[in-house]
C-alpha positions in Angstrom: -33.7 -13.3 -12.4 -32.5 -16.4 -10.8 -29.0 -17.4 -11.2 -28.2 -20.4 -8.2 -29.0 -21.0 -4.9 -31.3 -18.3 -4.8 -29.3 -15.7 -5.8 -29.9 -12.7 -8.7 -28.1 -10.5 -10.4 -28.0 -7.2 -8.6 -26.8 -4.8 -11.1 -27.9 -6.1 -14.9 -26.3 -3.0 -16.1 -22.8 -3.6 -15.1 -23.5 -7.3 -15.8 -24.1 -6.2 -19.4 -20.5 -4.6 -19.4 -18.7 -7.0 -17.2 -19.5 -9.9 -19.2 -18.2 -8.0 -22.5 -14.9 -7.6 -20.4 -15.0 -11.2 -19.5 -15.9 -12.2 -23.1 -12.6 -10.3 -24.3 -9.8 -10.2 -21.9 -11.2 -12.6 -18.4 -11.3 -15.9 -17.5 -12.1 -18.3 -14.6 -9.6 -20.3 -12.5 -10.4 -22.4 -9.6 -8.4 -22.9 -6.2 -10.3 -25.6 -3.9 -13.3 -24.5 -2.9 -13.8 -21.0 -5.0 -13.0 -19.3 -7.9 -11.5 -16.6 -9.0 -12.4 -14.2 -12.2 -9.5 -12.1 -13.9 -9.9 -9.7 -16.3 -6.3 -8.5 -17.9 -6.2 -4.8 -18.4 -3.7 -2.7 -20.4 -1.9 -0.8 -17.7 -1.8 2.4 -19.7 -5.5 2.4 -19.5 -6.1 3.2 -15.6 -10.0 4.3 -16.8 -10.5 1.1 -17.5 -8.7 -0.6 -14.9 -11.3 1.4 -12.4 -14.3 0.6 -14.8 -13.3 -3.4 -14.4 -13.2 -2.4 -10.6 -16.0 -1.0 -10.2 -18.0 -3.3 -11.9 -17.1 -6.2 -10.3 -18.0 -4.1 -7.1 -21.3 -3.5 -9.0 -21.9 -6.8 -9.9 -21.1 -8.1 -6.4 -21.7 -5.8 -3.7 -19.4 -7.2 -0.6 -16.6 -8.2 -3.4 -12.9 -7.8 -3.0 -11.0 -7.2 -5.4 -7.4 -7.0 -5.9 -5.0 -5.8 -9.0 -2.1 -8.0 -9.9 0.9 -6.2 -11.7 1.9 -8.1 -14.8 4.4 -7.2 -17.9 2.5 -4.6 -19.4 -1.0 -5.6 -17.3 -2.4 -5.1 -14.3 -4.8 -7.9 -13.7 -8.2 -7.2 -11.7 -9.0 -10.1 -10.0 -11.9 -11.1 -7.4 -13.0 -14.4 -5.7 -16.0 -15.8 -5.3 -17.9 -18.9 -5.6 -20.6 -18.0 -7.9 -18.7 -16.6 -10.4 -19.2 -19.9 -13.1 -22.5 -19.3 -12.3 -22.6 -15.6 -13.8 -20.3 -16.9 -16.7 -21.4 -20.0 -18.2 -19.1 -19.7 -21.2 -16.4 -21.1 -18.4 -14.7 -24.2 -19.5 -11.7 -25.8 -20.7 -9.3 -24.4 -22.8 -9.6 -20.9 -24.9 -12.8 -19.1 -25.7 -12.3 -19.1 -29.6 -11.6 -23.4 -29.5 -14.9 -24.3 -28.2 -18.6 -23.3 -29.0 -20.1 -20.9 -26.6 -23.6 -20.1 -25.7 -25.7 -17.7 -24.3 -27.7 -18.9 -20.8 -31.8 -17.2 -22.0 -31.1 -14.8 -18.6 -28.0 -13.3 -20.5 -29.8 -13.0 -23.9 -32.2 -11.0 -21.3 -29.6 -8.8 -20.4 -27.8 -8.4 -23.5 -31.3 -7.4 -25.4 -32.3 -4.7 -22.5 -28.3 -3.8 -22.2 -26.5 -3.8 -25.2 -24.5 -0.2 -24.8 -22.9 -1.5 -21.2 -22.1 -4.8 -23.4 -20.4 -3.1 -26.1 -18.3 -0.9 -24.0 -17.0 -4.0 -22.6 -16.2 -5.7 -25.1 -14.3 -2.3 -27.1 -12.5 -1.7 -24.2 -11.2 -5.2 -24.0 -10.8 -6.2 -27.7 -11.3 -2.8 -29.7 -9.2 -0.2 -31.2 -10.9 3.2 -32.5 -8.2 4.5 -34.9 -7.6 7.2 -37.6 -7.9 5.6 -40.9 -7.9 7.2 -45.1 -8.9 6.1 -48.5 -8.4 8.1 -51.8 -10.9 9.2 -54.6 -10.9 11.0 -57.9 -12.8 13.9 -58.2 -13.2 16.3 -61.0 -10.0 14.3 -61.9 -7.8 15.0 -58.8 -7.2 12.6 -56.1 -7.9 13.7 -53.0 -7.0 11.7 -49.8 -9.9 11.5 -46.9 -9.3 10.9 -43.3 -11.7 9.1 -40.9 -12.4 7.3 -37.5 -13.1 4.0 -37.4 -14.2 1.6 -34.3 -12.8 -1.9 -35.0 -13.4 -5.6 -33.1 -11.0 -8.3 -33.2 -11.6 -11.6 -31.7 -11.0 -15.1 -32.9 -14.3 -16.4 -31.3 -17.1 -16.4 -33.8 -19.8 -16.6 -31.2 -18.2 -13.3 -29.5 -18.2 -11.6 -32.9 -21.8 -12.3 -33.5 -22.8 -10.8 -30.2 -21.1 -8.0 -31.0 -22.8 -7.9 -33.9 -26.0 -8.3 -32.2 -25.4 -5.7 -30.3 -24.7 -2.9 -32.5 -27.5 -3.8 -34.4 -29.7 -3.1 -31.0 -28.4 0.3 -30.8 -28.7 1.3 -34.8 -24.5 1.2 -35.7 -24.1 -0.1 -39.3 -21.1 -2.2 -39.4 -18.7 -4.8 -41.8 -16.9 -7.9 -41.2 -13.5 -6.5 -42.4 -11.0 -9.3 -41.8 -11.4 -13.2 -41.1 -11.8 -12.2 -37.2 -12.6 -8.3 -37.7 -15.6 -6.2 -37.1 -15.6 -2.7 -38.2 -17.4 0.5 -38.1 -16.6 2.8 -40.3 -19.4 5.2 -41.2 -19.8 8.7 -39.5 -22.8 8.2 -38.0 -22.0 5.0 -36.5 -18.6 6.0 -34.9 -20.7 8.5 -33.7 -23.0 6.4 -32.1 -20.6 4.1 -31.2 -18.3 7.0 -29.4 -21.0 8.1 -27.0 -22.2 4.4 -26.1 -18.8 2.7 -25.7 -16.9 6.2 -24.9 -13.1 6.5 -25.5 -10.3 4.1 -23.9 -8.7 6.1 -20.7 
């Protein structure tokens, strides 16, 4: 597929997962002539620091690509002139105050991709945490323990490609929360632990 200028997408698998990153913790900034893309990572997570890496590696061959030390960050960063052109949800201001779309060559990628997506966008903007409920039965309350994967972002585009998303690879989920997505059923966190894998 043709992005600009003649030039295509070399790796639409770590596309698929670079543009979840993007979507949850990156943005674009410009100096003169080129820009730069910056994805902010939780410095406790060095997995994931080396996944954003390594993608960006994947996603442009010759790229280098720095990490800037920030309270409680380390922000991988890479410049190039084309990146607006891979991530047309660039523009002013924050994600979640503007509508975004999807360019038809990323609704491409994102159908024949979603896994890579997902794992992008949990690792930027998802938990997977330990929660409980309580029921009666044969009239004693016993308390019940459980994983849950969880999605918060304030962009409802971004939550409904999410959405999208796990619906491509079979996890059932809920809208738990005004900017929430949840999966909460034993199958799905299942699923959704060997696609997206855990945070390291």
């Amino acid at each position: 597929m043709s992005l600009c200028e003649g030039h295509d997408l070399p790796d639409p698998v770590a596309y698929a997962a670079l543009l979840g990153f993007y979507l949850g913790d990156g943005c674009l900034s410009r100096n003169r002539h080129t820009w730069s893309l910056r994805v902010s990572c939780d410095r406790t997570y060095p997995g994931i620091i080396g996944d954003v890496t390594d993608l960006i590696k994947q996603v442009r061959r010759d790229a280098s690509v720095q990490h800037v030390p920030g309270p409680g960050v380390v922000v991988v960063q890479s410049w190039w002139k084309h990146w607006p052109c891979l991530f047309p949800q660039h523009g002013p201001g924050r994600k979640h105050e503007r509508t975004l779309k999807m360019a038809p060559w990323q609704e491409a990628v994102l159908r024949a991709h979603p896994g890579p997506f997902l794992r992008g966008l949990f690792h930027s903007d998802g938990c997977r945490s330990a929660n409980w409920t309580s029921r009666v039965v044969a009239g004693e309350r016993k308390r019940y323990d459980y994983p849950r994967w969880q999605f918060v972002n304030a962009s409802p585009e971004i939550r409904a490609w999410c959405c999208e998303a796990l619906d491509r690879v079979g996890v059932p989920w809920r809208v738990s929360g005004p900017r929430t997505v949840s999966v909460s059923t034993r199958s799905g966190v299942a699923v959704l632990d060997e696609v997206v894998g855990l945070k390291s």
